[in-house]
C-alpha atoms as one frame of an Amber mdcrd trajectory, in Angstrom:
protein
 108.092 120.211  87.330 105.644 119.061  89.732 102.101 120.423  90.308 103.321
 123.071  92.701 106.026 124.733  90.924 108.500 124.392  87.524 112.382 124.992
  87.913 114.240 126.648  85.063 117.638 125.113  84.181 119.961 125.873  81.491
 119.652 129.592  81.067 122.056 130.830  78.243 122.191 133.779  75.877 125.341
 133.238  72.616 127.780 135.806  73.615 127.448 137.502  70.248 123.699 138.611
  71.601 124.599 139.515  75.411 124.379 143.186  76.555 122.061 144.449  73.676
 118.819 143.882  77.115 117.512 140.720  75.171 117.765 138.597  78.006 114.981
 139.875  80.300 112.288 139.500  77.478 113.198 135.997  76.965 113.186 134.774
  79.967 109.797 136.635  80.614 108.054 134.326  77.890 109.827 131.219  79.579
 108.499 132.340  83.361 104.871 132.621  81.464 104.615 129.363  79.803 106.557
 127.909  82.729 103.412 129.667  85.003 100.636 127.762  83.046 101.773 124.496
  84.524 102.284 125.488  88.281 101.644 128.649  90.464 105.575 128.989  91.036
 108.778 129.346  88.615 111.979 129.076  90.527 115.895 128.585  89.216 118.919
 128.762  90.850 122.117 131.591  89.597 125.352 131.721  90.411 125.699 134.701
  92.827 128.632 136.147  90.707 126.305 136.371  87.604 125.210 139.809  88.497
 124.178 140.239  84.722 122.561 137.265  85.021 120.919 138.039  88.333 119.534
 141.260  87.251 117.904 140.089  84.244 116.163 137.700  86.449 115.508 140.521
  88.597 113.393 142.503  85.716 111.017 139.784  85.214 110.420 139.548  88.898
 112.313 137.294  90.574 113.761 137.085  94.374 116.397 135.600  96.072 114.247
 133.459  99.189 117.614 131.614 100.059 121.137 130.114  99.019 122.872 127.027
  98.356 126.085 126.104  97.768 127.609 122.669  95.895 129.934 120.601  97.463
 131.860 118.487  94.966 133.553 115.156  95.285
């Protein structure tokens, strides 16, 4: 978190709960109180997460670029 924007890591819903449209909700109250401490919320998906992706989609995120990890 700095003063310009908060990223939002470890996104995860218990399999028992997934599919039932909980997700979206949730992660609107996160992206709120996230909001009160800088003008900008940003995380980072997987790109084969579509569930994932359009959950994040609901609340009103966009994709402004990709990344990919290179592991050693």
């Amino acid at each position: 978190m700095t003063a310009k924007a908060t990223q939002i890591q470890g996104v995860w819903v218990n399999p028992r709960y997934r599919g039932q449209g909980l997700a979206a909700g949730y992660m609107s109250a996160v992206v709120n109180h996230a909001l009160s401490f800088a003008p900008v919320a940003s995380l980072y998906v997987n790109d084969y997460n579509t569930a994932a992706i359009r959950s994040y989609e609901r609340v009103g995120f966009r994709q402004i670029g990709t990344f990919a990890t290179i592991l050693f």
